[in-house]
C-alpha positions in Angstrom: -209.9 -56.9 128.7 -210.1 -59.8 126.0 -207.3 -58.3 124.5 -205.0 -58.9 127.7 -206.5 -62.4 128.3 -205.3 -63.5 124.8 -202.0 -61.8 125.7 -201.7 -63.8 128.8 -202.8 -67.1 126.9 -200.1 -66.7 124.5 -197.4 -65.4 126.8 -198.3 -69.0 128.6 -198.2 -71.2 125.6 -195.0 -69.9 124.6 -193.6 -71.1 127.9 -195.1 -74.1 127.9 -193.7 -74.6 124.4 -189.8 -73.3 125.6 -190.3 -76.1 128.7 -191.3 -78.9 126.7 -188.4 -78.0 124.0 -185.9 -78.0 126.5 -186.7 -81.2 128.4 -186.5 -82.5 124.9 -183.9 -81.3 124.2 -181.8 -82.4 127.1 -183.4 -86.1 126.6 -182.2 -86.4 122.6 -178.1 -85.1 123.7 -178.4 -87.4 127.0 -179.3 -90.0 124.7 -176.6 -89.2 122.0 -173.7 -89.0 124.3 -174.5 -92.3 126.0 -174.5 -94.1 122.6 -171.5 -92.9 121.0 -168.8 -94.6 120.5 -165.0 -93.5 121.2 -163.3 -91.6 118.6 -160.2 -94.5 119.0 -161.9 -97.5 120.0 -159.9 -100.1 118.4 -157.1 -98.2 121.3 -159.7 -98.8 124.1 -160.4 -102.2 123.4 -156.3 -103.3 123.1 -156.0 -101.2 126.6 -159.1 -103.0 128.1 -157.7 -106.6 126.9 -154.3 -105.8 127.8 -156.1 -105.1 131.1 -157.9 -107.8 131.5 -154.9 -110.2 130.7 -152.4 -109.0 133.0 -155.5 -109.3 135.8 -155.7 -112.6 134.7 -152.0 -113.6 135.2 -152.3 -111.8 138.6 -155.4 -113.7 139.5 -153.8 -117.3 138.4 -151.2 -116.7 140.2 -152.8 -116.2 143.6 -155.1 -118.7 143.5 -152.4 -121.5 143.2 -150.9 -120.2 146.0 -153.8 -119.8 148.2 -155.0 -123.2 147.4 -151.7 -124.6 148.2 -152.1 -124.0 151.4 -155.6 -124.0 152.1 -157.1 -127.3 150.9 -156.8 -130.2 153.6 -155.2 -133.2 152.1 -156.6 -136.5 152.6 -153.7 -139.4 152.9 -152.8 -140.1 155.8 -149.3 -139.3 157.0 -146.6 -141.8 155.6 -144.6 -143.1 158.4 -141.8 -145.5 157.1 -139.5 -143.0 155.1 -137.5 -140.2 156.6 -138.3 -137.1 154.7 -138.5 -133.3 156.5 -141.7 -132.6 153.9 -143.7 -133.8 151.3 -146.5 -132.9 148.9 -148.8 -134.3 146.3 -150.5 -131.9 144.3 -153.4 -132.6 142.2 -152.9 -129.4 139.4 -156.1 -130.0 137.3 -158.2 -130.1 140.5 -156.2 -127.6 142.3 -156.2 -129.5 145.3 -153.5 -130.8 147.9 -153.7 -134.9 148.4 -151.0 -135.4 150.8 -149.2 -132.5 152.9 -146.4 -132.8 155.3 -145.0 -129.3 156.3 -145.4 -127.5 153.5 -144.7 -124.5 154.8 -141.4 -125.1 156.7 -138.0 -123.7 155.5 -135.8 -126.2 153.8 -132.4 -126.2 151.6 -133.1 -126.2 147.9 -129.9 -127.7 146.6 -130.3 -127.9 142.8 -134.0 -127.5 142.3 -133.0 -123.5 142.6 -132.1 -124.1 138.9 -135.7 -124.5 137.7 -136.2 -120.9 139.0 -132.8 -119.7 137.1 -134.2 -121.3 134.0 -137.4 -120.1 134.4 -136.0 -116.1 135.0 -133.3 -116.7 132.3 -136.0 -117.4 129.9 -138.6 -114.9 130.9 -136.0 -111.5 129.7 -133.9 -113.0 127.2 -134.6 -115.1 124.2 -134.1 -119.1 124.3 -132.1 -118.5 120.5 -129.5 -115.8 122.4 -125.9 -116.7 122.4 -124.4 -116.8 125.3 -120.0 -116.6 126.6 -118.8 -119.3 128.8 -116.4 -116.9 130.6 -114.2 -115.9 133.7 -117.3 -116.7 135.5 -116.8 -120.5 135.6 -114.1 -119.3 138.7 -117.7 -118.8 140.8 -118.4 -122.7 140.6 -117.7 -124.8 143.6 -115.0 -127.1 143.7 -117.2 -131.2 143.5 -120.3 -129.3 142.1 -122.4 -131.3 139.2 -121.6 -130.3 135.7 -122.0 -130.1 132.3 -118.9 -129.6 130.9 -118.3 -126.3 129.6 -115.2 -124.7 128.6 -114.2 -120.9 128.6 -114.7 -120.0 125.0 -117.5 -122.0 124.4 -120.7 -120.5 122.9 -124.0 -122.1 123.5 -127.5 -120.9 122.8 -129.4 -120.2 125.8 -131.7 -122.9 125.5 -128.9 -125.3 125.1 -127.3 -124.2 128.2 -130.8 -124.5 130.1 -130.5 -127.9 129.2 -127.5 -128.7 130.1 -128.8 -126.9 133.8 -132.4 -129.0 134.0 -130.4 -132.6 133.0 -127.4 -132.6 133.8 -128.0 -130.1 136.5 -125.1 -128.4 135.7 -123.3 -125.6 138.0 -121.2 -124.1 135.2 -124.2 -123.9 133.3 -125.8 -122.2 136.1 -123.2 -119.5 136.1 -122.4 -118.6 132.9 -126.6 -118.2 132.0 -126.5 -115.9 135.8 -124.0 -113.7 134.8 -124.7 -113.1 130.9 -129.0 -112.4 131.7 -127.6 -109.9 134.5 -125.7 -108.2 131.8 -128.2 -108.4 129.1 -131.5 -107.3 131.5 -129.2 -104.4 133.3 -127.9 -103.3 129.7 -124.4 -103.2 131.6 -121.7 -105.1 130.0 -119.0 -104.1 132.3 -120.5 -105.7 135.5 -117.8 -108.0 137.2 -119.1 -111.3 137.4 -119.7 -111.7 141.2 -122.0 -107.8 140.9 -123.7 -109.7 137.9 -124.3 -112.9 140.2 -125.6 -110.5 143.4 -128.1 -108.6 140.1 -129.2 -111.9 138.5 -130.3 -113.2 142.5 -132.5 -110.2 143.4 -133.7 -111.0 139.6 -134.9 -114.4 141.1 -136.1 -113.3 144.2 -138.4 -110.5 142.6 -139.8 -113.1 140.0 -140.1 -115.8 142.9 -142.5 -113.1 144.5 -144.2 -112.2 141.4 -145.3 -115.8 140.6 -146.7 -116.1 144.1 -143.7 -118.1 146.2 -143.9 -115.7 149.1 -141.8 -118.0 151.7 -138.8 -118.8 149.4 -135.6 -116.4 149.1 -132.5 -117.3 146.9 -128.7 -116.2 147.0 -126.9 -118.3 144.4 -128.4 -119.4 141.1 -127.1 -123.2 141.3 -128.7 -123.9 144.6 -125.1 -124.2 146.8 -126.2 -124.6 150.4 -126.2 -120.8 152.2 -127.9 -119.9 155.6 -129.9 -117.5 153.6 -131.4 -119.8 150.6 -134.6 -121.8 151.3 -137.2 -122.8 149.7 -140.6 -124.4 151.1 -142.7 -127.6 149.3 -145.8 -124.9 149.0 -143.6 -122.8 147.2 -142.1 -125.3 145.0 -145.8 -126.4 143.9 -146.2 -122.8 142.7 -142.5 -122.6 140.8 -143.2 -126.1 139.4 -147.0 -125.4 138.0 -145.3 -122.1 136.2 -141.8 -123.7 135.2 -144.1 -126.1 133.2 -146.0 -123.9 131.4 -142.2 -122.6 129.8 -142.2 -124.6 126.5 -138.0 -124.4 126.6 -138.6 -126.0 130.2 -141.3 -128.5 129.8 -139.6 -130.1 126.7 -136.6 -130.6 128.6 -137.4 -132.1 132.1 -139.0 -134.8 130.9 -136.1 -136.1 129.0 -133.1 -138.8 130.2 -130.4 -138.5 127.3 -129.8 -135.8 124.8 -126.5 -134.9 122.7 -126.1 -131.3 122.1 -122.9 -129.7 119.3 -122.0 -126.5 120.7 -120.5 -123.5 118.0 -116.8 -125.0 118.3 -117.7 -128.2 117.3 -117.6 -130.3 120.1 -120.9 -132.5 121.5 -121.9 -132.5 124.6 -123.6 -135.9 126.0 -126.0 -134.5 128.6 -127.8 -137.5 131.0 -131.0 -136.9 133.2 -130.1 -137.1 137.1 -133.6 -138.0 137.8 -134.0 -142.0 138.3 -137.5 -142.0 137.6 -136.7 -141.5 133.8 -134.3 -144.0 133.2 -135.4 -147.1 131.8 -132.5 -148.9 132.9 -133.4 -147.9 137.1 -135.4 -149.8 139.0 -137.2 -146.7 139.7 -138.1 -145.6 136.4 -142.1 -145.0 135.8 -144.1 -144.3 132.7 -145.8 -141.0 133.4 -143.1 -138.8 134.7 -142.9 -135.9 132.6 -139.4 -134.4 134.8 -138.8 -132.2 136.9 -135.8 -131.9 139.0 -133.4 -133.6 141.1 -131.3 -131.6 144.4 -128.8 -133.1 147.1 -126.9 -130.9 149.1 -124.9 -131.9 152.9 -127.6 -129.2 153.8 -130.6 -130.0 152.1 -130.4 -134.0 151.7 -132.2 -135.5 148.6 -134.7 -133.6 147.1 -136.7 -134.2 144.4 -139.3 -132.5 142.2 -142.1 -134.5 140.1 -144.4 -134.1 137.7 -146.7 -137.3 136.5 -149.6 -137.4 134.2 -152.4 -140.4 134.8 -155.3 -140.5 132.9 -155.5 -136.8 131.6 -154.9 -135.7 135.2 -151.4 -133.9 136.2 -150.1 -134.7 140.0 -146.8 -132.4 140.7 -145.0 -134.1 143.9 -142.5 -132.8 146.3 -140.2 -134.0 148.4 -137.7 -132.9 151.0 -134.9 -133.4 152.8 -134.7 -137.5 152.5 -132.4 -138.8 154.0 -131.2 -141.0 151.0 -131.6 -141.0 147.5 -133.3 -144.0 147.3 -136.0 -142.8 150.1 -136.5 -139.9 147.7 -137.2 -142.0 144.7 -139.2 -144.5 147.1 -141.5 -142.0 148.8 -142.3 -139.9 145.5 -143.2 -143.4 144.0 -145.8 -144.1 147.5 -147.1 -140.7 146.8 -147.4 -141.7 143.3 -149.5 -144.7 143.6 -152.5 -142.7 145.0 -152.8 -140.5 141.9 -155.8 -141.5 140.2 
């Protein structure tokens, strides 16, 4: 009878023994697995920051357009100058000051261009050489220039200048047709199929940065049923355009001389009064951007104006005049802080 109890105390202990081992066991691996490291972490870590960057852009992006059109303003309508819509934009506070139908569809004339820069520069290098070309046909008879010639060879960020300052047509054209070419990897494409692929270029980037009421069908901004632009919109090109060193360096700038491959200089003047010292509306502070006047669209005008380490960006529409679009951005102007 002892004999079996002993058995039985044994049999148990052993049992006991195999339990304990195991939930032991099971503990120590549980704990080694959640500790170790990947086998390739240095390829986990670039995945996870690539990641978390490209969430960033996406997040940036909305929240300038949400706040856009969210915030309430607080000036109080401005009566006295005919305008169809205005904005000032406070960018370090993310915060509208002054809103007049924002939101409404408008003509964008020439400020289109800060959109063709801005795709231009996004897929092909500022150093690229590019053709002026059979494509100088596509530019309207009376449109602003530049003053290219077929044969000439300019840089791309020369020719962007030429576009910004001079708000030049050809320009607009030749840098259409040659970043169609380049970004399709299709050098046969006649120049009016390389127009039509360099506009849905714009219209897919306009959407990507956030102007979800905008749609574009030239890259110069000639006045179409189908182009439009709105002031809310423009706020969110503009805030993007001036993060583009090739952009922000030239927008801000009244006169610049510019010798092209052949030889010859080009003499290239800022349409935008507010940076000429000789105008009566010239301001200290304006850092660009961009003048447009269309039969269609009236005078616009696009503004950017630093004041005591704070950046405004004003918009306005549709003025009757060209002086109403200098004198209402100036108004707008005097409540930056």
């Amino acid at each position: 009878m002892a004999y079996k109890v002993k058995k039985g105390r044994l049999i148990l202990a052993i049992g006991i023994f195999t339990a304990v081992f195991t939930v032991m066991l099971a503990v120590f691996l549980a704990i080694a697995l959640k500790i170790k490291k990947p086998e390739n972490s240095s390829e986990v870590s670039e995945a996870t920051t690539a990641a978390s960057t490209a969430e960033t852009t996406v997040t940036s992006v909305t929240t300038t357009a949400v706040t856009t059109t969210e915030v309430t303003a607080t000036i109080a309508h401005i009566e006295d100058i005919n305008c169809n819509s205005a904005v000032l934009y406070s960018m370090g506070g993310k915060k509208l000051l002054y809103e007049d139908k924002i939101n409404e569809k408008y003509a964008p004339a020439s400020l289109t261009k800060l959109l063709t820069a801005a795709v231009a520069l996004k897929y092909v290098n500022a150093e690229a050489v590019f053709h002026v070309g059979s494509e100088q046909a596509l530019v309207h008879a009376n449109s602003s220039l530049c003053g290219l010639m077929a044969g000439d060879e300019l840089t791309l960020q020369d020719l962007v200048t030429g576009l910004l300052m001079s708000s030049g047509n050809d320009a607009a054209y030749t840098i259409a047709v040659s970043t169609a070419r380049a970004h399709s990897r299709n050098p046969d494409m006649t120049d009016s199929e390389a127009v039509e692929y360099f506009c849905g270029m714009m219209n897919n980037f306009a959407d990507f940065i956030g102007m979800k009421n905008s749609h574009f069908t030239t890259p110069d901004g000639w006045d179409d049923a189908d182009q439009y632009i709105t002031a809310a919109d423009l706020i969110v090109l503009t805030e993007y355009a001036m993060s583009v060193p090739e952009i922000s360096e030239v927008v801000g700038v009244h006169s610049r001389e510019v010798e092209i491959s052949s030889g010859r200089i080009l003499g290239w003047e800022n349409s935008n009064e507010l940076l000429n010292p000789d105008s009566p509306y010239y301001t200290e502070g304006v850092f660009g951007v961009k003048t447009g006047t269309t039969d269609l669209a009236g005078n616009n005008l696009i503004t950017v104006y630093k004041k005591n380490r704070r950046t405004y960006i004003v918009v306005v529409l549709g003025c009757d005049t060209d002086d109403e679009r200098y004198m209402l951005t100036k108004e707008l102007l005097s409540y930056c802080e």
